[in-house]
C-alpha positions in Angstrom: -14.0 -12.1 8.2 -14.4 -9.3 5.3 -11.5 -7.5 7.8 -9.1 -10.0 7.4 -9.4 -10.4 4.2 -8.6 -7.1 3.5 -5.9 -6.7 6.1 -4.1 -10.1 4.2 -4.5 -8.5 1.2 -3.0 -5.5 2.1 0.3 -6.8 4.4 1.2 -8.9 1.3 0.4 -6.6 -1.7 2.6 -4.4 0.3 5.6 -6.4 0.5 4.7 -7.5 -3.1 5.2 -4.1 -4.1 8.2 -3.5 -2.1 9.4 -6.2 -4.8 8.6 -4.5 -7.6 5.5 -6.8 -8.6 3.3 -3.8 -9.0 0.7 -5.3 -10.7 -0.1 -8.4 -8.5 0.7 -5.7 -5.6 -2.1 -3.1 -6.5 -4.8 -6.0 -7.3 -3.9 -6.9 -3.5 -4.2 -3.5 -2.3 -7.3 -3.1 -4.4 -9.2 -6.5 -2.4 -7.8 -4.7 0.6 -9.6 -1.3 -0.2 -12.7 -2.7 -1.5 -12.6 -5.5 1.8 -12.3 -2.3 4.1 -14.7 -0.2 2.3 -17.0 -2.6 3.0 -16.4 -2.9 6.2 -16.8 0.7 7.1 -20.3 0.7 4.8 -21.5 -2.0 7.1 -20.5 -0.9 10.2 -21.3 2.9 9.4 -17.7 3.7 10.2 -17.1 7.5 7.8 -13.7 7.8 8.6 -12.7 4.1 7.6 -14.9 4.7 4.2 -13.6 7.5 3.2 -9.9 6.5 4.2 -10.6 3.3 2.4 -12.5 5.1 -0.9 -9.6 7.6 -1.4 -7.1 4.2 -1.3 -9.3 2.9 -3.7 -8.9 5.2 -6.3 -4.9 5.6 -5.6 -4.8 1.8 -6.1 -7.0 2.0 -9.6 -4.5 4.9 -10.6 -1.6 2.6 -9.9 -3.0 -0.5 -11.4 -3.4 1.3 -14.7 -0.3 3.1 -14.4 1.3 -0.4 -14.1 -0.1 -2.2 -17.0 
């Protein structure tokens, strides 16, 4: 479920972006990053935590850029 979540909230904050909402956008991205982050913690998946910790900080970098 945690999956989906995150997958959701990544399709739309990237079309949200894509419209210039970049706020709104990068708080999606950011549930999506956190939601697969936790994924890969539970499952013990490296690759997918690391992917997902590196997307994590981009989308805290762009958040703050965008305020």
């Amino acid at each position: 479920m945690i999956g989906w979540i995150g997958t959701v909230a990544s399709v739309i904050g990237s079309f949200v972006v894509a419209f210039q909402v970049f706020v709104i956008g990068y708080i999606l991205f950011l549930v999506g990053s956190i939601s697969w982050l936790w994924v890969a913690v539970k499952t013990r998946n490296l690759s997918l935590g690391v992917l997902n910790g590196f997307f994590m900080v981009a989308n805290i970098i762009g958040l703050w850029k965008a305020i």
